[in-house]
N, C-alpha and C positions, 0 to 999 in steps of 0.2 A: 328852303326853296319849294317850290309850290310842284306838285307833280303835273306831269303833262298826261296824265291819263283820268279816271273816274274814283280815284279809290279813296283821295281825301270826299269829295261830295258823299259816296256811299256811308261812310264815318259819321258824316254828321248827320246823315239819315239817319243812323241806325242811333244817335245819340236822340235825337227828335221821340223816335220810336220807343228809347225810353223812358223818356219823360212823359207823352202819354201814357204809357202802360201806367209808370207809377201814379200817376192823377189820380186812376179810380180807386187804388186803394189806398193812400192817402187822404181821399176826399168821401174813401166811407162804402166805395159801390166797387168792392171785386166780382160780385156777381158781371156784372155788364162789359170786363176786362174783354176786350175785341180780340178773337183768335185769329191769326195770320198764317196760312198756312200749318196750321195743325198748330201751332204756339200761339201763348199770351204776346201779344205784339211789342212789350218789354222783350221779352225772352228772344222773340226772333233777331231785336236791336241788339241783343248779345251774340248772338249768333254769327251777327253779321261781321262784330270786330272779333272774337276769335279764330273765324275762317280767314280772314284778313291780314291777322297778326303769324298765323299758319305760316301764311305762304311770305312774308314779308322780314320774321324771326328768321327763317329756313334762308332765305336769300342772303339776308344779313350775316349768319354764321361760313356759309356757304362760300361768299365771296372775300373771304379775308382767313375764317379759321383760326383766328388769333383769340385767344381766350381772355388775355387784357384788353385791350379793343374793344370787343364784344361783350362782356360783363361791364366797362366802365357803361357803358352804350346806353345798355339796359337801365342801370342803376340811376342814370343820369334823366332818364327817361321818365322812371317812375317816382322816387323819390323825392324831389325838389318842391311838386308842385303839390304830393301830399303833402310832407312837411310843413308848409305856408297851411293848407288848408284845415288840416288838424290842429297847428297852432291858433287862428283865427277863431274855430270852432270852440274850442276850450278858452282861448281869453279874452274873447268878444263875444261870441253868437253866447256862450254858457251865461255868462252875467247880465245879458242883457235879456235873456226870455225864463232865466230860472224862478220859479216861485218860492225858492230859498232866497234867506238875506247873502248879499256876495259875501262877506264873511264866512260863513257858513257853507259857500258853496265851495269856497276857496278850498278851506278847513276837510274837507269830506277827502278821504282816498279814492272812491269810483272818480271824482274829475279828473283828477292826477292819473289813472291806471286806463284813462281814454288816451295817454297819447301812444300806449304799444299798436295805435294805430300804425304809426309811424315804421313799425317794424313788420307789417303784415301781420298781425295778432289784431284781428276787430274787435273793438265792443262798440255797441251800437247807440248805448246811452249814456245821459251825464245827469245829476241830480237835479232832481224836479224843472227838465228842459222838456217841454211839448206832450204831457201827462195827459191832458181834456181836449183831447183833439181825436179824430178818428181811427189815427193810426198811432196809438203814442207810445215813448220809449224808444224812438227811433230816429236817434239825429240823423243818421247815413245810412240808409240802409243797404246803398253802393257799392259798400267796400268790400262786400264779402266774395266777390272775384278778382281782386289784386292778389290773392296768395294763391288762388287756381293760376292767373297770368303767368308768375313770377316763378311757378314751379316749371311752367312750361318753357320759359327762357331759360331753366336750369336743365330741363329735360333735352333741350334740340342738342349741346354739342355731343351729348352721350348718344343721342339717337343716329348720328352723323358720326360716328366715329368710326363705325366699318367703312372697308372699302366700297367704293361706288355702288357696286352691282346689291351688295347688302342693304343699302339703307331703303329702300323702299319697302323692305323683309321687317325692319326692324319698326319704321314708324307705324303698317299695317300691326305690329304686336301691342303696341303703345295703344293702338286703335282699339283692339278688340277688348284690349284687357281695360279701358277706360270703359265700351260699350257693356262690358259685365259691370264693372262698378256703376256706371250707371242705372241700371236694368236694378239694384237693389232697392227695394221698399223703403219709402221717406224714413218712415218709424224703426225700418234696423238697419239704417245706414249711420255709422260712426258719425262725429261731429269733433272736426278736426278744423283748429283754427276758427273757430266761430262757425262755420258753415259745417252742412250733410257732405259726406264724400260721395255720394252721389249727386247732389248739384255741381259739383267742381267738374268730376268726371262728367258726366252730361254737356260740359263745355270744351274738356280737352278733346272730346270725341268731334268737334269740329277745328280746335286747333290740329290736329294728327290729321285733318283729311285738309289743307291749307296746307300742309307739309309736304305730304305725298302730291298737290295737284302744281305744288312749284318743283318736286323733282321732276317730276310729266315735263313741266315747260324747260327745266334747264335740258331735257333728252331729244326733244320734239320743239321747242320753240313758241313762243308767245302765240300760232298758229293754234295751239291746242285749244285755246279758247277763243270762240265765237257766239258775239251774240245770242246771232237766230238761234244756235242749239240750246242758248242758255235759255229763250223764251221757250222755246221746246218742252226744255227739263223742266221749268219753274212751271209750265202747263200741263204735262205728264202728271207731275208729284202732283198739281193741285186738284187733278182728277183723281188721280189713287187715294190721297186724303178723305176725296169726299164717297170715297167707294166702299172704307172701311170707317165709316162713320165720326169723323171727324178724328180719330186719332191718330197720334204723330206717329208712320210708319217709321221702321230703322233703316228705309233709303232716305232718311234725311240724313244721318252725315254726310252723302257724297252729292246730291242733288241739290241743295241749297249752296254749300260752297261755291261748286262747282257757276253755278249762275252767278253767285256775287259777286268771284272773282272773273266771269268773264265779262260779264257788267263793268266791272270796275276798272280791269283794265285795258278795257275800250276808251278810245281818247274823243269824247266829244265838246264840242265847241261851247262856251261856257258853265258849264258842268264840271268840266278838269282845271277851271280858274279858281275853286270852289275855297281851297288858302291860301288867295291871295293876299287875305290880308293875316293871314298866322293859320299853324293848326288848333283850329280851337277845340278838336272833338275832346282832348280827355280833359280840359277843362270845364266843359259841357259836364264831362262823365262827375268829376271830382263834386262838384256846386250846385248841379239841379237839384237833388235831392234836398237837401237843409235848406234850399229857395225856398222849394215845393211844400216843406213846413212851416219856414216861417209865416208864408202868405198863409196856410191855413190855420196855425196856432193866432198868431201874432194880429193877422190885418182880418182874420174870419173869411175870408175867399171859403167858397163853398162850390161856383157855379163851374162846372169843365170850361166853358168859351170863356172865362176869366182865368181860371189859373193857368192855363194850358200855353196861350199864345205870353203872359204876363212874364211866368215863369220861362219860358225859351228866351226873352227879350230880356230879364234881368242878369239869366245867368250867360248869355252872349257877352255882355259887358265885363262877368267876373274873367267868363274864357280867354275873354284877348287880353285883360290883365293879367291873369296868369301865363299868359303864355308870352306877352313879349316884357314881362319884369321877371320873370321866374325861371318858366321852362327852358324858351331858347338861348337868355344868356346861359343858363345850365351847360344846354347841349354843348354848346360851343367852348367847354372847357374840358372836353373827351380828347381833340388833339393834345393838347396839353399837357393832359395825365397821361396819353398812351406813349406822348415821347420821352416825354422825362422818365417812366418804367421803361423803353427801349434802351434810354440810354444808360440806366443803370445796368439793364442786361446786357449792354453792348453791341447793340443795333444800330450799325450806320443808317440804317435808313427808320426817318419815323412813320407811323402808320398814317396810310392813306386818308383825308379828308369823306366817310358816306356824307351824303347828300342829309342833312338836319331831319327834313322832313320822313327819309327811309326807317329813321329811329324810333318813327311814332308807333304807338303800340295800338294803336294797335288796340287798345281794349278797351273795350271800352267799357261804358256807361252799362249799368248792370241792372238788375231784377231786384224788387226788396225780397229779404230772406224771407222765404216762405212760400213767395208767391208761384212755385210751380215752375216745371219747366214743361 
């Protein structure tokens, strides 16, 4: 079901947002990568579904507390629609653009040891797929925040599990200790799961402030966020930005959320219709990237006002097949498994029905590795 507020629409912005980003370096020009408030306008489109998924994971845990439920939730969430994707990847997209014979491409272990995609383990290449292209070696370069996501859905019931008056004590710890891992240099930051642990952290640090601005609202009320302040704060920050010379201050954890989520869930009039016809953002997230190569290995697209609007419009069509062949019959097998584990454990009652759409993560469409946050 489609939300009655802004927060699907904000989603698919922030998925748009990285599809541009990734264009220019794809297509050869990160020099020209457009900064958005102190970020690469990729990085900010990440931004947007972390602090989203913040405040929407925290609610999710929140209003139920059940750890069957809420892990089936997640799992159901993320998993189904990689799976297809990485499948595809390796036995369509590999054989049809590889410059090995498919015998041979078959034959090799690196195609085979691409699908621990599947487990949040990225690798990002498959043999001789997208080699003489600008960016090459890089089927997905998406994927390298589903294990920051995934850790963070692992993170909230532990962060929630003090009493009330604690957890805003605990997710502010979560905060700081993620803005020190963040704050460490590209070059000696560990590389955990394919990615810098400082990129991951650099993202949890606006998952933990989406957590702490939905405890605010479950204390104070949906009242906590208004607009006009969030044009306010987004106009504040974007003076301070430009006061210390274009770099990203550290009142962006709380300043950007803080407006996205009150942008978002403000309810305006065809804006909050924005999934009407499915939520297509992580399918957006999942398939722009390998579009965004094909067209430039494959068809030679070079030009931005070619690949940019091309790519939105083809990977639109993978979205909504993903999401109403894949993802949402998915979702809709979480009652299912949450009762039939109730009833093993001897729950008369089975778990409540959330609303399809609350499950969405929420994460989205990511930055190619490397490119900076």
């Amino acid at each position: 079901m489609p939300r009655s507020n802004n927060l699907d629409a904000l989603r698919l912005v922030g998925a748009v947002a990285v599809i541009v980003g990734h264009a220019y370096f794809l297509l050869g020009r990160p020099e020209n990568d457009p900064i958005v408030l102190g970020y690469p306008i990729a990085t900010l489109g990440v931004v947007v579904f972390f602090s989203i998924s913040g405040y929407l994971i925290t609610a999710s845990w929140n209003r139920k507390r059940d750890p069957v439920s809420y892990l089936t939730a997640r799992v159901l969430r993320i998993f189904p629609g990689l799976v297809v994707l990485v499948l595809v990847t390796v036995l369509v997209l590999g054989p049809l653009t590889t410059t090995s014979s498919v015998s041979e491409y078959f034959d090799l272990p690196r195609t085979w040891s691409y699908l621990t995609n599947i487990w949040l383990r990225p690798q990002y290449d498959l043999p001789g797929v997208f080699l003489d292209i600008p960016y090459p070696n890089a089927v997905n370069g998406s994927l390298w925040t589903l294990p920051a996501e995934f850790f963070c859905y692992l993170a909230v019931p532990l962060l929630m599990l003090w009493p009330r008056r604690f957890r805003p004590v605990t997710v502010a710890a979560f905060l700081v200790v993620s803005l020190w891992l963040g704050s460490v240099p590209p070059d000696q930051s560990p590389v955990v799961y394919g990615s810098r642990l400082s990129d991951a952290a650099g993202m949890w640090v606006f998952f933990a402030s989406g957590c702490l601005l939905r405890l605010a609202t479950e204390r104070w009320g949906v009242r906590f966020f208004r607009t006009d302040v969030a044009v306010a704060v987004v106009s504040a920050y974007a003076v301070f930005i430009a006061v210390v010379a274009g770099k990203t201050p550290w009142v962006s954890w709380l300043a950007l959320p803080y407006a996205v989520l009150a942008i978002g869930l403000a309810s305006t009039p065809v804006v909050r219709r924005a999934a009407r016809y499915g939520d297509m953002s992580y399918g957006l997230y999942l398939w722009a990237f390998p579009v965004q190569q094909v067209l430039v290995g494959e068809l030679g697209v070079r030009r931005m006002l070619v690949d940019i609007p091309l790519v939105t419009a083809v990977t639109l069509v993978l979205a909504f097949l993903s999401w109403h062949a894949v993802e949402h019959p998915s979702l809709r097998l979480k009652d299912k498994i949450t009762a039939r584990v109730a009833a093993r454990r001897g729950t008369s009652t089975p778990p409540t029905r959330e609303a399809v759409s609350a499950e969405a993560p929420e994460t989205q469409p990511v930055v190619v590795e490397g490119a900076g946050r």
